[in-house]
Structures are given as C-alpha cells and as structure tokens.
C-alpha positions as CSV (number, residue, x, y, z in Angstrom):
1,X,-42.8,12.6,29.8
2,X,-43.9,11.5,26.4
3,X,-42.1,14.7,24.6
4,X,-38.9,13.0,26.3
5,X,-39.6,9.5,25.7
6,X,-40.0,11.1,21.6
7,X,-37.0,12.6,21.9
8,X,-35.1,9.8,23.3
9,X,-36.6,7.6,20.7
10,X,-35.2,9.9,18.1
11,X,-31.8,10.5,19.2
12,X,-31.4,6.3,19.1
13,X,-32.7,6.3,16.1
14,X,-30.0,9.4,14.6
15,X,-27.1,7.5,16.7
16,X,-28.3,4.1,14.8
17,X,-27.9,6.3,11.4
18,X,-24.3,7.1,12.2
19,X,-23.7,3.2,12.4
20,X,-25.0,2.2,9.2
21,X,-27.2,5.0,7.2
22,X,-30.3,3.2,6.1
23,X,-31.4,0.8,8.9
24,X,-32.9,3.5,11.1
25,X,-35.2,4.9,8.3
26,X,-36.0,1.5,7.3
27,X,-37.1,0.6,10.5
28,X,-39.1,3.3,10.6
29,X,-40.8,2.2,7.1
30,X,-41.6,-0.9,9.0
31,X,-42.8,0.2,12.5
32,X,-45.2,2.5,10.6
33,X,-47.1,-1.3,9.8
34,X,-47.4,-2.1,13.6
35,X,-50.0,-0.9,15.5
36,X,-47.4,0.8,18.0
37,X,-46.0,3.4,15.7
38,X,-47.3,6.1,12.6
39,X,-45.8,8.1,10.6
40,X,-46.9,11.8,9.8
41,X,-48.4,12.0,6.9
42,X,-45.3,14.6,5.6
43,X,-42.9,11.1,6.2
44,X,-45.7,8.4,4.8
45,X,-43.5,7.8,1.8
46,X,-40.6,6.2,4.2
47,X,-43.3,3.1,4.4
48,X,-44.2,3.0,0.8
49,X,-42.9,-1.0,-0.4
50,X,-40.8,0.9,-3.3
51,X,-39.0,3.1,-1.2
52,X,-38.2,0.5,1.8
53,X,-37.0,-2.2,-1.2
54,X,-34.6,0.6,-2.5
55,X,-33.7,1.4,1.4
56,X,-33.2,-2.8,2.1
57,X,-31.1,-2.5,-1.2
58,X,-28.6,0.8,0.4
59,X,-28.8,-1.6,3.6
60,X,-27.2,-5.0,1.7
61,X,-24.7,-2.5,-0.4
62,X,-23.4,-0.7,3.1
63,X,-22.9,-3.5,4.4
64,X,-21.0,-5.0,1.3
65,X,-18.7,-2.0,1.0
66,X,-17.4,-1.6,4.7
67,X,-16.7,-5.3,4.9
68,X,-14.0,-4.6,2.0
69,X,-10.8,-2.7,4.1
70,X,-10.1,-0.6,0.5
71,X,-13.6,0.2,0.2
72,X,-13.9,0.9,3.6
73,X,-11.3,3.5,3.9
74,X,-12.7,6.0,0.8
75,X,-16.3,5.8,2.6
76,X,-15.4,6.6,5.5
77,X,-15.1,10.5,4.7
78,X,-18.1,9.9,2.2
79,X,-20.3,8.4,4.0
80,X,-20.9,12.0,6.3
81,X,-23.2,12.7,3.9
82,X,-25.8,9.7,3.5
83,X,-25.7,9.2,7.2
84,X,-26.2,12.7,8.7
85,X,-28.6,13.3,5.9
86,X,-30.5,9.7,7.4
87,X,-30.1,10.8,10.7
88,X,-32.4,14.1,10.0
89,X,-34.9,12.5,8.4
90,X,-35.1,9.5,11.4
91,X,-34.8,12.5,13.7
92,X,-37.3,14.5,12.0
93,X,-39.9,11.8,11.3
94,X,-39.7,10.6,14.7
95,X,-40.2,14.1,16.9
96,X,-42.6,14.6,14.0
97,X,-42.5,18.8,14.2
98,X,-40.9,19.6,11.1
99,X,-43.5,21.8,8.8
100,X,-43.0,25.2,7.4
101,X,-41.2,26.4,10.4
102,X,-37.4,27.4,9.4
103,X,-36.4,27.0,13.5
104,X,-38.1,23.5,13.6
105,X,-36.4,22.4,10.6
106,X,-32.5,23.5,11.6
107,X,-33.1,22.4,15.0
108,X,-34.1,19.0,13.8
109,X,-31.6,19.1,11.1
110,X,-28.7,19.9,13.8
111,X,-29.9,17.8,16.4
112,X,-30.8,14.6,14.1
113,X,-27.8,15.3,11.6
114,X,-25.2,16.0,14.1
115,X,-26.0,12.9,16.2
116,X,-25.5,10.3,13.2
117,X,-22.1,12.7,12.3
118,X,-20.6,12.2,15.6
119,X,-21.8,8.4,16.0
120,X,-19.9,8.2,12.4
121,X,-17.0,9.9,13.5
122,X,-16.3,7.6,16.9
123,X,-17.0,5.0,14.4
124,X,-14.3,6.0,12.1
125,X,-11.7,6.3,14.8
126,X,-12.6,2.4,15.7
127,X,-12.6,1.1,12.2
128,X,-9.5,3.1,11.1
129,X,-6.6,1.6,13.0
130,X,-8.7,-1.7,13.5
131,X,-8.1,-2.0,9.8
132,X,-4.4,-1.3,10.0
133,X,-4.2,-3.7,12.6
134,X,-6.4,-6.8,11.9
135,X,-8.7,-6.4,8.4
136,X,-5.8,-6.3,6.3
137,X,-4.6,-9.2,7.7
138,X,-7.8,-11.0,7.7
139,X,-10.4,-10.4,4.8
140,X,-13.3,-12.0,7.2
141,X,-12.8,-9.8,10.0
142,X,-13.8,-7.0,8.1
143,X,-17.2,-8.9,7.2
144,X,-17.4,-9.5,10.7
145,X,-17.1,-5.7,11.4
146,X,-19.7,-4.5,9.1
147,X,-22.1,-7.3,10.0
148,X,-21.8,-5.9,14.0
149,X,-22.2,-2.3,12.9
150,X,-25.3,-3.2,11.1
151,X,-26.4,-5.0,14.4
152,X,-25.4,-2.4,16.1
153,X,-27.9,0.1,14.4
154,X,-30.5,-2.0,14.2
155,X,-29.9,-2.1,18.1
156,X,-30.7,1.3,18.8
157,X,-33.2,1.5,15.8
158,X,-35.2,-1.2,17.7
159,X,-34.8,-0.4,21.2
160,X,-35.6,3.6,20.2
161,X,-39.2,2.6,19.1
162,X,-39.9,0.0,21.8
163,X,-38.2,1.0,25.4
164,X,-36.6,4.9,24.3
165,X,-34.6,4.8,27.4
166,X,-32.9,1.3,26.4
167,X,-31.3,2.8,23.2
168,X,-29.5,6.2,25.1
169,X,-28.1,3.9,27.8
170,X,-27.2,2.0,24.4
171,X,-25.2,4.7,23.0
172,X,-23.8,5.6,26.2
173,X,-22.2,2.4,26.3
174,X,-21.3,2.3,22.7
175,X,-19.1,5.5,23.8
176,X,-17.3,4.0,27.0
177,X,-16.6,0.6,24.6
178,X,-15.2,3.0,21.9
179,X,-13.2,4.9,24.1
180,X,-11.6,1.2,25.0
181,X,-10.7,-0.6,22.0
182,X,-9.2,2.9,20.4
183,X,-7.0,3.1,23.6
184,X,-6.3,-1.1,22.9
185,X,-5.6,-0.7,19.6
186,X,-3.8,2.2,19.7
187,X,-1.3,0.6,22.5
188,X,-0.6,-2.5,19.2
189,X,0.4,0.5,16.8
190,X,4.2,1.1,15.9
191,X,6.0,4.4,14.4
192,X,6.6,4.5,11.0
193,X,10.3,5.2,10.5
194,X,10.0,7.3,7.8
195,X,6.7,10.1,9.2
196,X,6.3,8.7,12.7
197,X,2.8,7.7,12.1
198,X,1.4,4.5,14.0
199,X,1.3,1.5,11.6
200,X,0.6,-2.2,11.8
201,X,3.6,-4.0,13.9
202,X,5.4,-6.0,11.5
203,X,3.8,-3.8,8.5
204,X,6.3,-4.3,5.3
205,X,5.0,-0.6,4.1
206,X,3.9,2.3,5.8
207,X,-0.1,3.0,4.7
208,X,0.5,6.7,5.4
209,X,3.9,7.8,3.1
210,X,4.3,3.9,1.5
211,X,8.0,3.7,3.0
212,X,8.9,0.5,3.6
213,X,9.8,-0.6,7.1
214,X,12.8,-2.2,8.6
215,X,15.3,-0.5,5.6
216,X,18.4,1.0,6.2
C-alpha cells in the first residue's frame, strides 16, 4: 500500500509538472523542511535555499510568459522540454529508486517525463483555441489563465505529498474538464475562407495563412 500511495504521490507531482514546470520540484524543495517528507540524499540539492530561489524565479517568469498570448504561443512547443525534464526529476525524487540502475532510470524517466508531456499537451489543446477565442481579445484573461495553471499545479503538487489519492482523482478531473471546454470552444470557432482552419468569429485575419476575412 505505501509503494502505491508513492507512486500516486509521484504521478501528481509529474501531472503538476505538465501544468507549470517548476512548482512540483519546488514543492518538493519545501516539503523536504517538514517533518512529513525527505528527500534522498541523491535529490538533497532540490532543497538547497539557492536552488529553490532560482526555482521560485522559473516559477514568477512561467507564469509571466504564458500570461502574454504571443509569448504563449512560441512556448507552447518549447516548453516539452523544461516540463518533461521537471516531471522526471519530481517523479524520480519522489519514488526515490533511481541509482545506477539503467531500467530504474528509463522507467522513471518514461513514466515521470511522459506524464508532465501529456498533461502539457491536453494543456496546449485548451490554451490554443482559448487564445484565438478570448486572450486576444482580452490581455487580462490571459493573466487569469496562467495564474489558474499555476494553481492548478500547485494543486496536485500539494495534494500528491499530503492525501496521494486526492491528486489522481485531481487529474482525472482535470481530463473530463479538458475534454469540455475543447469541445465548447471548439463549437465558437469559424472556417477560415481562405485554408478552412477554425478562427476567432468576427477575426479581421486568419492566425493560420493571415488572409483577411469577409473579402471578396
């Protein structure tokens, strides 16, 4: 029961990664201060004050760029990296097997990478046309966006290392909402005339070819 409740804990903590990279492992940094949680001594530099101020810093500047619809649209793709490479380490430092064992370390490095990938990529397919259809029309609701995600991880971040159970019904639910608003928002999306791809209604200028719309 424990090995599972570790496991749970550390797939909440990967799916937090593919919300927003850094709050996972920072969590971690902190929960190693508690008397609840300790890190291995291969992951003790995750709770060392210089690396968690750099971490808070990644945090802040994540948050900054997503809230910023031009940004937000180049890191998208980018942000693969940073995010399944945070959801092996949380994965990793949380099951705590990783050593000199090639096995442990892919398995680890598939299960904790590929979590926070997938997590980012039902992410992307949210923030994508919820862009098209509201961020560029309001600046703030992109702020409001990046501010949830971080909430979001931090979510499952907390709930992995107090109640384990709490953060996969977490993500479960995360899912079945995604599934909804990408349906919803996909139903307020218009053809192009020019490509066929679903644009803004009302949109002046396709954002996939640039032709503009309502032209003879």
């Amino acid at each position: 029961m424990e090995s599972l409740m570790t496991y749970m804990a550390a797939f909440g903590l990967a799916s937090g990664a593919g919300a927003k990279a850094f709050i996972p492992v920072l969590a971690l940094g902190a929960a190693h201060y508690t008397p609840y949680f300790e890190l291995s001594d291969r992951f003790l530099w995750i709770s060392n004050p210089a690396v968690m101020v750099v971490l808070g810093v990644m945090v802040v500047l994540e948050i900054v760029v997503d809230a910023h619809p031009e940004l937000g649209r180049w890191t998208d793709t980018v942000q693969y990296l940073p995010k399944m490479t945070a959801g092996f380490i949380a994965f990793a430092a949380m099951v705590g097997t990783i050593d000199d064992d090639f096995a442990a370390l892919a398995a680890s490095g598939l299960l904790g990478a590929g979590t926070a990938g997938g997590v980012h990529f039902v992410r992307n397919a949210i923030r994508r046309p919820f862009r098209t259809i509201a961020e560029d029309l309001h600046e703030g609701i992109g702020k409001v966006a990046s501010v949830t995600e971080a909430g979001v991880s931090l979510s499952l971040a907390g709930s992995a290392l107090v109640v384990p159970p709490l953060s996969v019904l977490l993500v479960c639910g995360l899912v079945v909402a995604a599934v909804a608003v990408v349906r919803t928002v996909g139903r307020r999306r218009v053809a192009c005339g020019a490509c066929g791809q679903p644009i803004r209604p009302g949109a002046l200028v396709c954002v996939h070819c640039g032709a503009e719309q309502g032209q003879p």
